[in-house]
DRENDO-1510 file (C-alpha; in Angstrom, 1 decimal, always signed):
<recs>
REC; n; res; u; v; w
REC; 1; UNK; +0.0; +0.0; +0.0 .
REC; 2; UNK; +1.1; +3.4; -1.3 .
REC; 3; UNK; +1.2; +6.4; +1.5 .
REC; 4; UNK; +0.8; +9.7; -0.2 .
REC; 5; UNK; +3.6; +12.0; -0.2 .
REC; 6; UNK; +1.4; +14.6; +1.8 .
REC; 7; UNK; +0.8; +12.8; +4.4 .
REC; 8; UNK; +4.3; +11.3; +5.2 .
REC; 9; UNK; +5.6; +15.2; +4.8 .
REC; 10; UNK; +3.1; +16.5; +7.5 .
REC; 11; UNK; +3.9; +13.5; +9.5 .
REC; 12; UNK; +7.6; +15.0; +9.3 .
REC; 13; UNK; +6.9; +18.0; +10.5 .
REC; 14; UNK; +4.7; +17.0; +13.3 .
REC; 15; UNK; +7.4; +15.2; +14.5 .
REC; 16; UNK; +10.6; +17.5; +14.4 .
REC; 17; UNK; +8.3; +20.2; +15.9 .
REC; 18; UNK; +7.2; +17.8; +18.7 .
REC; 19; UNK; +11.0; +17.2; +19.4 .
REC; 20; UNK; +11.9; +20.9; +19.1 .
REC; 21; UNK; +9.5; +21.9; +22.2 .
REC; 22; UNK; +10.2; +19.0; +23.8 .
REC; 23; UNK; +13.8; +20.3; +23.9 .
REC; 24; UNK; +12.9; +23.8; +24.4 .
REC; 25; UNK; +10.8; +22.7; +27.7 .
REC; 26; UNK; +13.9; +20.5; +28.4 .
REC; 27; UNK; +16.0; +23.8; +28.3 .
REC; 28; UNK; +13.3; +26.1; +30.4 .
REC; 29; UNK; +14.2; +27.0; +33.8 .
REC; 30; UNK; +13.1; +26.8; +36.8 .
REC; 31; UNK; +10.2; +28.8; +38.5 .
REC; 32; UNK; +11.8; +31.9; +39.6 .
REC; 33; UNK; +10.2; +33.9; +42.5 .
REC; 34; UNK; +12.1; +36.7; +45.2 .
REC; 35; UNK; +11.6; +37.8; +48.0 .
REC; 36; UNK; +10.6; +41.0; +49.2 .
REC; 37; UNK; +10.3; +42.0; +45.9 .
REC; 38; UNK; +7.8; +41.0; +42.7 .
REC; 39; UNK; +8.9; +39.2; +39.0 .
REC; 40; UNK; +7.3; +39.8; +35.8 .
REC; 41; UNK; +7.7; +38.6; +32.1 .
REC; 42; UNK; +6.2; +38.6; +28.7 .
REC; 43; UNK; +4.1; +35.8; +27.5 .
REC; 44; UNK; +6.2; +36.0; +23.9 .
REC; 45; UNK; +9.1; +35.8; +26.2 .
REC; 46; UNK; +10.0; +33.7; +29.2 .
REC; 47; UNK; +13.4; +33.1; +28.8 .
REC; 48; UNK; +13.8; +36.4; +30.6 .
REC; 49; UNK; +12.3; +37.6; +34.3 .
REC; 50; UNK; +12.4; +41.5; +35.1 .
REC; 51; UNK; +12.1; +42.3; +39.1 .
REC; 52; UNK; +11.5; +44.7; +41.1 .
REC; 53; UNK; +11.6; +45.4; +45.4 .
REC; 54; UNK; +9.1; +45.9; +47.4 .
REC; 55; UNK; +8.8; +49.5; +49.5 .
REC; 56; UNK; +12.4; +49.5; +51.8 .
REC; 57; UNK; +14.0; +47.3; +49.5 .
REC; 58; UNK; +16.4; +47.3; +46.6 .
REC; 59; UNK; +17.9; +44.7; +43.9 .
REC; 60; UNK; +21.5; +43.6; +45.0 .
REC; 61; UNK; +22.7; +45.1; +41.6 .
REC; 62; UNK; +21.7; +48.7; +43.1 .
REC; 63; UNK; +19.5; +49.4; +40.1 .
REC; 64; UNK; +16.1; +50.4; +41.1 .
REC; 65; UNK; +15.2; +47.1; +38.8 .
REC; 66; UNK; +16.6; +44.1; +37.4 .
REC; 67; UNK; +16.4; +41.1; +34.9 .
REC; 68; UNK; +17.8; +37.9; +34.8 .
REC; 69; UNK; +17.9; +35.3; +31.7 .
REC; 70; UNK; +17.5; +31.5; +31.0 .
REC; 71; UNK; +20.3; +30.0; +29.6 .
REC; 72; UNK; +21.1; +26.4; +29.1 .
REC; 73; UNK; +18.4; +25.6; +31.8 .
REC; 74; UNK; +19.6; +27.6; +34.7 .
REC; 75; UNK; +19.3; +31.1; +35.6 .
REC; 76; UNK; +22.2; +34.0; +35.1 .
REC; 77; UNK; +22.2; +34.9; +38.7 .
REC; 78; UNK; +19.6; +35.0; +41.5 .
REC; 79; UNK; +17.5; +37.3; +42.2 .
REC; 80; UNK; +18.1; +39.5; +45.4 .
REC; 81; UNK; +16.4; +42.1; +46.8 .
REC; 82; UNK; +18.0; +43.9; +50.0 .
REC; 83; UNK; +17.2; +46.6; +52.7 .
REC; 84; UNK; +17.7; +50.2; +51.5 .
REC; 85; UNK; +20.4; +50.6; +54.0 .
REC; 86; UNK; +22.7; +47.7; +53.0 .
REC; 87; UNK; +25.1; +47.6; +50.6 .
REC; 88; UNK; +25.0; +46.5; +46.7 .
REC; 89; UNK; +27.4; +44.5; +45.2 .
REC; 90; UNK; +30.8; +45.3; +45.4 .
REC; 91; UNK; +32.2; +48.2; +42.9 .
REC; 92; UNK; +34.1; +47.3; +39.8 .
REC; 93; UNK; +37.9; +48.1; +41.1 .
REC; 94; UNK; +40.4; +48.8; +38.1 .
REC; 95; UNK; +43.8; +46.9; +38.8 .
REC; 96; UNK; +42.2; +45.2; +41.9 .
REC; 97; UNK; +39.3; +43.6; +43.7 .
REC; 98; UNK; +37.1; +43.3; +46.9 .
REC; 99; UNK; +37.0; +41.0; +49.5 .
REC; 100; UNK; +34.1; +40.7; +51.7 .
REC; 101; UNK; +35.5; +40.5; +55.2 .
REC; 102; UNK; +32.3; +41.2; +57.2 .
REC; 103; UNK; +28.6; +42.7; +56.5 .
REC; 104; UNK; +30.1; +46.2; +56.2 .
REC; 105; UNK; +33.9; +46.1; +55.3 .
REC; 106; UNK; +35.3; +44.9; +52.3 .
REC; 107; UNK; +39.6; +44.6; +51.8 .
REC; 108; UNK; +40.9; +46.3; +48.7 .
REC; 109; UNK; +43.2; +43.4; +46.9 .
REC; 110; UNK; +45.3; +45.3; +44.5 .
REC; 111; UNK; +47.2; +43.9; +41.1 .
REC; 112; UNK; +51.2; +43.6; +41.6 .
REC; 113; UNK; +52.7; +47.0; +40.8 .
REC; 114; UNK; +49.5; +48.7; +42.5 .
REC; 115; UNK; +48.8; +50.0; +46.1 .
REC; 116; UNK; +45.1; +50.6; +47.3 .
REC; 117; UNK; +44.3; +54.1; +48.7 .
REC; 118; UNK; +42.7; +53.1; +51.0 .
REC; 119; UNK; +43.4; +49.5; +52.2 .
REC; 120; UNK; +39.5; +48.8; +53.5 .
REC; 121; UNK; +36.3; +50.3; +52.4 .
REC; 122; UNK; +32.9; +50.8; +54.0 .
REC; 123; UNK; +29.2; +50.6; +53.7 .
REC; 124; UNK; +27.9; +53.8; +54.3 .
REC; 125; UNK; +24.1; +54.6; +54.3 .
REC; 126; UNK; +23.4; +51.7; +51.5 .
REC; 127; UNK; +26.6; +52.9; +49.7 .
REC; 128; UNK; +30.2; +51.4; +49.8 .
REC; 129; UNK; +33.5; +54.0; +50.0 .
REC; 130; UNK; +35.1; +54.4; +46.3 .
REC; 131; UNK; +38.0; +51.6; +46.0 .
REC; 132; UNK; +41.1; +52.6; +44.1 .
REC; 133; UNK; +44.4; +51.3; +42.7 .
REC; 134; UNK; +47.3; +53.2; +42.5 .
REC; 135; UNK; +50.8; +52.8; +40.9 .
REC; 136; UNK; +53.2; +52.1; +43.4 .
REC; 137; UNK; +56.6; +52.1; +43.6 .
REC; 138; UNK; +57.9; +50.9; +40.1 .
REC; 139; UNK; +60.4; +51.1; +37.1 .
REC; 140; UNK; +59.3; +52.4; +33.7 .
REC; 141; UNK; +60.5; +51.3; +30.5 .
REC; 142; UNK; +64.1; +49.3; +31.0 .
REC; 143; UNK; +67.0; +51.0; +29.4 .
REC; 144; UNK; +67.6; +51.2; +25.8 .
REC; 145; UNK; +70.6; +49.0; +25.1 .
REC; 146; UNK; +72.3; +49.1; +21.5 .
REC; 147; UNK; +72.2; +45.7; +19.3 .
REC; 148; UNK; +70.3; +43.8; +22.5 .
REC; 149; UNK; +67.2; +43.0; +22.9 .
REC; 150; UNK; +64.9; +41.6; +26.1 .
REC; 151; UNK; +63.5; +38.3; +25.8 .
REC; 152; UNK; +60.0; +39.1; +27.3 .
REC; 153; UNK; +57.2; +41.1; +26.3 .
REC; 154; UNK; +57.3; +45.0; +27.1 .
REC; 155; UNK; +54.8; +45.2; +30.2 .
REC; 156; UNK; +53.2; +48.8; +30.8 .
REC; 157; UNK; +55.2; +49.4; +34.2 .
REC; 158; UNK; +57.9; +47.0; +36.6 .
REC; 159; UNK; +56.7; +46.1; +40.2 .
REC; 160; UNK; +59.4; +47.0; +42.4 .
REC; 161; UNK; +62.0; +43.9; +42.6 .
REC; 162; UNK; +61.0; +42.2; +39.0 .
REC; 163; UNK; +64.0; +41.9; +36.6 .
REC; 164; UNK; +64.4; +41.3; +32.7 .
REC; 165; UNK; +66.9; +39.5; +30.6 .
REC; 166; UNK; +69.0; +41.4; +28.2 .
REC; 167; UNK; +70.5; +39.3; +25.2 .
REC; 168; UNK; +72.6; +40.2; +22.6 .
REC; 169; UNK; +72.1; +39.9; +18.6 .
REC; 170; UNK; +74.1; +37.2; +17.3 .
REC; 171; UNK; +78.0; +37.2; +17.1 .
REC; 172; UNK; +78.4; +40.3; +19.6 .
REC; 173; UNK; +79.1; +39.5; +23.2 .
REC; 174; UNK; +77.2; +40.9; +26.0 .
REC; 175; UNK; +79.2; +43.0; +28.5 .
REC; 176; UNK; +78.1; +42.7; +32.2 .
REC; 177; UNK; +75.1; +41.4; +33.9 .
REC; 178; UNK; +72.4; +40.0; +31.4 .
REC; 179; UNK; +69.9; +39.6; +34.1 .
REC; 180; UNK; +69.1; +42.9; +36.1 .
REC; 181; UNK; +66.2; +44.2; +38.8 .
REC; 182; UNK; +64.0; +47.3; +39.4 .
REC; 183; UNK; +65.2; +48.2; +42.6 .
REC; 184; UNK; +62.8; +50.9; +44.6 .
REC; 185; UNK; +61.9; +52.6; +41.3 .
REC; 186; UNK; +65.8; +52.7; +39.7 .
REC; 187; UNK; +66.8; +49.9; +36.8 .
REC; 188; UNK; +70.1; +48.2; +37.4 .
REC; 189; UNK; +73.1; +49.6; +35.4 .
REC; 190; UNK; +72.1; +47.2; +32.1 .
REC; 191; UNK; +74.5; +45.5; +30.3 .
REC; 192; UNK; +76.8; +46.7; +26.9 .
REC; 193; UNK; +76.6; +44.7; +23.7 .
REC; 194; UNK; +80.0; +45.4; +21.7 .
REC; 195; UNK; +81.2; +43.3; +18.8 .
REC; 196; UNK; +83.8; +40.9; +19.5 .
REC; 197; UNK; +87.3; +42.2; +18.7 .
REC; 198; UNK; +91.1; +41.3; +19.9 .
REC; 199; UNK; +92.7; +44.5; +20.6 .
REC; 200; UNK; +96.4; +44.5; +21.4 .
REC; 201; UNK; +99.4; +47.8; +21.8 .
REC; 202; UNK; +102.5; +46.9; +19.9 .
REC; 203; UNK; +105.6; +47.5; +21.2 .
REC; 204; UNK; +107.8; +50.0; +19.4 .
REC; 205; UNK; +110.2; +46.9; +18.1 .
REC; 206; UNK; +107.2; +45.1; +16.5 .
REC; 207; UNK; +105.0; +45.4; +13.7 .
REC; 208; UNK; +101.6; +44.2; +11.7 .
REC; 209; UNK; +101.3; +43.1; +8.3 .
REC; 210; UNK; +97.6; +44.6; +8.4 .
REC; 211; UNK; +98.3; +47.7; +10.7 .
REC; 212; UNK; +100.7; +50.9; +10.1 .
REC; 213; UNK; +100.3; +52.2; +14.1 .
REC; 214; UNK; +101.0; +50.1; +17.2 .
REC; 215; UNK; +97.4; +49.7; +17.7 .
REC; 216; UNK; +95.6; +46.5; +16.2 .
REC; 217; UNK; +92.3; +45.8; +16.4 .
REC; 218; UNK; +90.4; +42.9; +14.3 .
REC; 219; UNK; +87.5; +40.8; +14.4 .
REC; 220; UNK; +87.6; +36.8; +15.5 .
REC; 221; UNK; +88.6; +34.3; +12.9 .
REC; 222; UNK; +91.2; +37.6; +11.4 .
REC; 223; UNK; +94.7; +36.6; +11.4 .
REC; 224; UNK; +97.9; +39.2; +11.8 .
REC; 225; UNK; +101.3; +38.7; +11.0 .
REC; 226; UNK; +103.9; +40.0; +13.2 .
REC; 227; UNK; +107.6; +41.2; +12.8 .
REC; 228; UNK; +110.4; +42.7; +14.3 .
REC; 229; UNK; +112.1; +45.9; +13.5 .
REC; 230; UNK; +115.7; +47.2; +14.3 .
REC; 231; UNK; +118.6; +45.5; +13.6 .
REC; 232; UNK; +119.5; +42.2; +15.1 .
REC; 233; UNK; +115.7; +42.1; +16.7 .
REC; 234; UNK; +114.4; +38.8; +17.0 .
REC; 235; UNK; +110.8; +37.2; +17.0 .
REC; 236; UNK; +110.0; +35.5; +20.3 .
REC; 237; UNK; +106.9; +33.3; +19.7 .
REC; 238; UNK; +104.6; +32.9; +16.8 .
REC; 239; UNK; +104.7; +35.3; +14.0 .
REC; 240; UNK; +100.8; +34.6; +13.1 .
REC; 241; UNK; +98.0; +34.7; +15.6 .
REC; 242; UNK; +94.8; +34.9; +14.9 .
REC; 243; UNK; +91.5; +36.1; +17.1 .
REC; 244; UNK; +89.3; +33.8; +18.6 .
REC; 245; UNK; +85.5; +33.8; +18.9 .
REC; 246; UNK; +85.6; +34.9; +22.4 .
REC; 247; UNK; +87.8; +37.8; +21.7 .
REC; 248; UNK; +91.0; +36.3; +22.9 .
REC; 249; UNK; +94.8; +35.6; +20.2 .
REC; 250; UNK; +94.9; +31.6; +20.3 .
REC; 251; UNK; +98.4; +32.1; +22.0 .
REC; 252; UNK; +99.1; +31.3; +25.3 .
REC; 253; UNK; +101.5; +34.6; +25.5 .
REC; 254; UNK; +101.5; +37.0; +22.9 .
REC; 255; UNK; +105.2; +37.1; +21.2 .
REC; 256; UNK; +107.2; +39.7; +21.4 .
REC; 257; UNK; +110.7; +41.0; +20.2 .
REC; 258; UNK; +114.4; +40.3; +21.6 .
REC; 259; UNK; +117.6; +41.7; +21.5 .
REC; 260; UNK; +118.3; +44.2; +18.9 .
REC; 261; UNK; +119.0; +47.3; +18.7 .
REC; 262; UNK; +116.8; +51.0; +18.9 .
REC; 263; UNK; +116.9; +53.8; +16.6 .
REC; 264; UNK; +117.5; +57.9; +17.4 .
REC; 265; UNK; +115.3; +58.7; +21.0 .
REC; 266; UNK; +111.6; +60.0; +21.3 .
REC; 267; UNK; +110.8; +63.3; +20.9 .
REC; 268; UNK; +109.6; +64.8; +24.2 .
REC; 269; UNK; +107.2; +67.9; +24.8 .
REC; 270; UNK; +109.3; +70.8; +26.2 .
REC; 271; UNK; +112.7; +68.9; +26.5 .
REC; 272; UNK; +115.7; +68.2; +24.5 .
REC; 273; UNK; +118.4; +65.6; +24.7 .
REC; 274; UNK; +121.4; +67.1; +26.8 .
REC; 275; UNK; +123.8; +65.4; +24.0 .
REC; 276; UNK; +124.2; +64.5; +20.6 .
REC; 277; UNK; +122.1; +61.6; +19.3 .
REC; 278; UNK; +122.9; +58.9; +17.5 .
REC; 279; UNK; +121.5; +56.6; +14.7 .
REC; 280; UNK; +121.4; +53.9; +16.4 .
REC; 281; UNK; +121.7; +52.6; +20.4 .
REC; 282; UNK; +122.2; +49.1; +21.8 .
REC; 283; UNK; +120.2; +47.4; +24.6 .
REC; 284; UNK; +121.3; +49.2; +27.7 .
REC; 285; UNK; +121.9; +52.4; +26.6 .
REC; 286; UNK; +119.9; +55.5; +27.8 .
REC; 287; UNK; +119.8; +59.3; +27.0 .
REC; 288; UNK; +119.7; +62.0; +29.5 .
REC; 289; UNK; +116.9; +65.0; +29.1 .
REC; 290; UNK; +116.4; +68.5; +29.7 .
REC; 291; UNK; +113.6; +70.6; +30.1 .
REC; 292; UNK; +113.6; +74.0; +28.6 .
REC; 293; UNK; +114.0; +77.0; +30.5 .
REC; 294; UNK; +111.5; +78.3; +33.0 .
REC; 295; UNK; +110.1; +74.2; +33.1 .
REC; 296; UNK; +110.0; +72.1; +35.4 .
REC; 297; UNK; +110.9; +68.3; +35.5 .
REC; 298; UNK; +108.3; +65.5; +37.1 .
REC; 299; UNK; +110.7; +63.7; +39.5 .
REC; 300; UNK; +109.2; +60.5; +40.4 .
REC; 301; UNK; +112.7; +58.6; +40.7 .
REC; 302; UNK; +116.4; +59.0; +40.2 .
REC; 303; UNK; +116.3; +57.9; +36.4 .
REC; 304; UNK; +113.1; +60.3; +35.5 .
REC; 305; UNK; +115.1; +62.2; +32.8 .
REC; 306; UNK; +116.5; +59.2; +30.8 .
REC; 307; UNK; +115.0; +57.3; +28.0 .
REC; 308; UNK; +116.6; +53.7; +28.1 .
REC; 309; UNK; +116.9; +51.6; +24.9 .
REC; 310; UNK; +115.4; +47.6; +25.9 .
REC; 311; UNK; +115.4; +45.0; +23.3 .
REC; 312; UNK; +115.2; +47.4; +20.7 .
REC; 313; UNK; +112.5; +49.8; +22.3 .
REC; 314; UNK; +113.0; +53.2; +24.2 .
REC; 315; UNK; +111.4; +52.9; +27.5 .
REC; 316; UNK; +111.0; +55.9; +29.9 .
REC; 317; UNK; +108.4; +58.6; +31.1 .
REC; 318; UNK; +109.8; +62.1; +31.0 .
REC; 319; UNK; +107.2; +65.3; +32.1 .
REC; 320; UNK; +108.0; +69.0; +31.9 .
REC; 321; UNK; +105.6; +71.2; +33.9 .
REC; 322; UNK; +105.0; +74.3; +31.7 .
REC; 323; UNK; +105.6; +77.7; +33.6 .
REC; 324; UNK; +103.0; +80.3; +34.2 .
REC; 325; UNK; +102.8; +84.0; +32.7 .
REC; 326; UNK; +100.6; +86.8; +33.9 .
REC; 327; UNK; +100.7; +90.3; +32.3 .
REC; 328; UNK; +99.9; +93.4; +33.3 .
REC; 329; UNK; +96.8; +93.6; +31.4 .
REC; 330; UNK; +95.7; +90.9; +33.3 .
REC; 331; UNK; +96.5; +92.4; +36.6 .
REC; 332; UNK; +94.7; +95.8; +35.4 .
REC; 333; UNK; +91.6; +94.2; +34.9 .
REC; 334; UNK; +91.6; +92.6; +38.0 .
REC; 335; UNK; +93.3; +95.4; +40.3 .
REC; 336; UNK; +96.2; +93.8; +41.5 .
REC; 337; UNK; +99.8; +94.3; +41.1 .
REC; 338; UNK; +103.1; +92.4; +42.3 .
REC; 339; UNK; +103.9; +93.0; +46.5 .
REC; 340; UNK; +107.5; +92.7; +45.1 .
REC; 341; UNK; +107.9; +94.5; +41.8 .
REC; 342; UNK; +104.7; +96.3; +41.2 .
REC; 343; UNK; +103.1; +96.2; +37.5 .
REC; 344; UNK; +105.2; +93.9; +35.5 .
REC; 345; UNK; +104.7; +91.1; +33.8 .
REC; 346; UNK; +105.8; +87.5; +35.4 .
REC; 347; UNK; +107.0; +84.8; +34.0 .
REC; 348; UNK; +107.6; +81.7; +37.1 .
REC; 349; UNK; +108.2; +78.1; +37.0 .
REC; 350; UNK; +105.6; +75.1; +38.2 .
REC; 351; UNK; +105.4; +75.4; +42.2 .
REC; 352; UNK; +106.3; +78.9; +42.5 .
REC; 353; UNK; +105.1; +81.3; +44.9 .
REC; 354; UNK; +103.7; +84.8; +44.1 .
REC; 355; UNK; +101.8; +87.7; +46.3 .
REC; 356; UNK; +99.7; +89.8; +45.0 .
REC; 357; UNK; +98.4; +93.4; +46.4 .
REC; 358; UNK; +95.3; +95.6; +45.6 .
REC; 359; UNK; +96.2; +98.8; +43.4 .
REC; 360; UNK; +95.5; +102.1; +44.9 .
REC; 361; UNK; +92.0; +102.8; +46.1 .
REC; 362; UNK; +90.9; +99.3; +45.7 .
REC; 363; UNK; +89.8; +96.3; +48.3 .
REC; 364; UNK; +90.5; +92.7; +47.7 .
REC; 365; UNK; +86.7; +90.7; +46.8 .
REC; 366; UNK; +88.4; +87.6; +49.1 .
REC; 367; UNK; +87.5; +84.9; +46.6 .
REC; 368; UNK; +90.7; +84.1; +45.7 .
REC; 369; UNK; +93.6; +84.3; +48.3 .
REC; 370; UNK; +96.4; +87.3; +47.4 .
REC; 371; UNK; +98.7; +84.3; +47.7 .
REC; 372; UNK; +99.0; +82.0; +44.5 .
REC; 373; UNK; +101.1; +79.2; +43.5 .
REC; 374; UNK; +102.2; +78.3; +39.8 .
REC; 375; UNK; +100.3; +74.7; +39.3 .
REC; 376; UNK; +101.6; +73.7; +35.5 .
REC; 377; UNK; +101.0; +77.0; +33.9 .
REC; 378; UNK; +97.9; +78.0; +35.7 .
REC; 379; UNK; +97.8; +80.7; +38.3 .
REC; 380; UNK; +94.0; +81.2; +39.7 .
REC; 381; UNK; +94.7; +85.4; +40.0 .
REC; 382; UNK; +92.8; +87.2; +43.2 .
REC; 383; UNK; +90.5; +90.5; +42.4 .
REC; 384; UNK; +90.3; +94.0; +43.6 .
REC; 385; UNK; +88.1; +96.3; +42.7 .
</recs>
């Protein structure tokens, strides 16, 4: 027997809108009432309850009325009406939150980084205290550091006592702490990210292939050759090194040149030799200096004023301290003149003594003594006026 295709369509629908109320009715909530206070809801609409108090009373939400939605068979919250005098639910506190610790007094919890001003809040006539979070102590922004980076994500501020973690871009080495702390609002000195290099002074006997001055500097996996000058100078140790990946020569000790002899001696500022050079000077020899006239020689030992020739380099440290001048212009303008000698111009060596006076008519301004010494041709002058 044949069953029309009307019937087995209506059939269908009969039975998938049979199943969707018997769903929706499995869905519907509860029967909702409060107390104290009155419900109400559409007929077209009773997935949602409005609610209202009763005289003396109040939703918990602090609105003067509320609603509260079905979902998924239960309801969003309850229903709660309260006396006009209590409190409503707790404020919305921006870096923080409340803590109920009895009917009246809620604790102000703040975020890390934040202090709450103040700590504990009250319910006053129906109403609780404002609640706020403020920055405490903290560190801004961590120091820029050139070719580094930090391996977290920039946060808006730094609790006192957090730290971040400097690391360097590849194939430069990182100078000092990587790791360093905001301490009481101040960042840690960061660290320095400088390409790797071997840097080394030559002595005055050697030289590089790849450098004219005594000064080499290259990067790792660079090699230098090294040689001697003078005659009969010798190479102690290898004549090619080459820089490492840590910035170190792959020598134990870094050569150097023996024997031999030195050429004519180094010039010096304000000083001459006190004899005739020569072209050439062996190991052991040294050459006596003079400063010029009016300066004055460092003394820090007996052999101060030599230059010594060893293993075919000059060695020594010779200083002249310049003298000082003052003319009588200068003393005019600041109306003085010589206690010995009057207005003339001086010329005196490092350490010397002088005394000035006030010219005629004029009184000392006592902000610099009348009594100066020379200190390597500078003289602070005193001023009259």
């Amino acid at each position: 027997m044949r069953v029309p295709v009307k019937l087995l369509g209506f059939v269908f629908w009969l039975f998938f809108f049979n199943c969707v109320q018997c769903q929706a009715k499995q869905k519907l909530c509860s029967e909702l009432s409060v107390d104290h206070g009155f419900t109400y809801w559409l007929p077209s609409n009773q997935e949602e309850i409005f609610y209202s108090c009763n005289e003396g009373y109040k939703p918990f939400t602090g609105n003067w009325w509320d609603s509260v939605t079905c979902r998924e068979g239960s309801w969003s919250e309850e229903p709660l009406c309260i006396r006009e005098e209590e409190c409503v639910a707790f404020p919305s506190v921006p870096h923080g939150k409340l803590i109920l610790r009895d009917h009246g007094t809620a604790e102000v919890e703040c975020d890390p980084g934040f202090i709450s001003t103040p700590r504990f809040i009250k319910c006053v006539s129906g109403t609780w205290e404002t609640p706020v979070c403020v920055v405490g102590v903290h560190c801004n922004i961590p120091p820029k550091v050139e070719n580094a980076v930090i391996i977290s994500k920039p946060e808006e501020f730094y609790v006192d006592g957090s730290s971040v973690t400097y690391a360097c871009r590849r194939s430069i080495s990182i100078n000092g702490k990587s790791t360093v702390f905001c301490r009481n609002g101040i960042w840690e000195d960061p660290p320095t990210c400088k390409e790797v290099m071997c840097v080394a002074n030559l002595p005055a006997n050697m030289r590089s292939d790849k450098h004219p001055g005594p000064e080499v500097s290259i990067r790792p996996g660079d090699t230098i050759t090294l040689s001697c000058v003078g005659r009969g100078s010798e190479l102690q140790g290898p004549s090619k090194i080459t820089c490492t990946p840590n910035g170190e020569w792959d020598v134990q000790q870094f050569p150097k040149c023996v024997g031999g002899k030195c050429g004519p001696p180094p010039k010096v500022e304000f000083a001459d030799t006190i004899e005739m050079i020569k072209y050439e000077y062996d190991s052991g020899e040294r050459v006596e200096y003079g400063c010029f006239n009016k300066y004055t020689l460092v003394q820090h030992h007996r052999d101060s004023k030599y230059y010594t020739c060893e293993q075919g380099e000059w060695r020594g440290d010779i200083k002249c301290l310049k003298p000082c001048t003052v003319t009588v212009e200068e003393m005019d303008e600041r109306g003085i003149q010589l206690y010995y000698g009057g207005r003339q111009k001086i010329f005196s060596p490092h350490g010397d003594r002088i005394t000035f006076v006030c010219q005629w008519r004029k009184q000392h301004l006592k902000v610099n003594a009348l009594i100066q010494y020379c200190n390597d041709g500078v003289m602070i002058l005193p001023e009259c006026v």
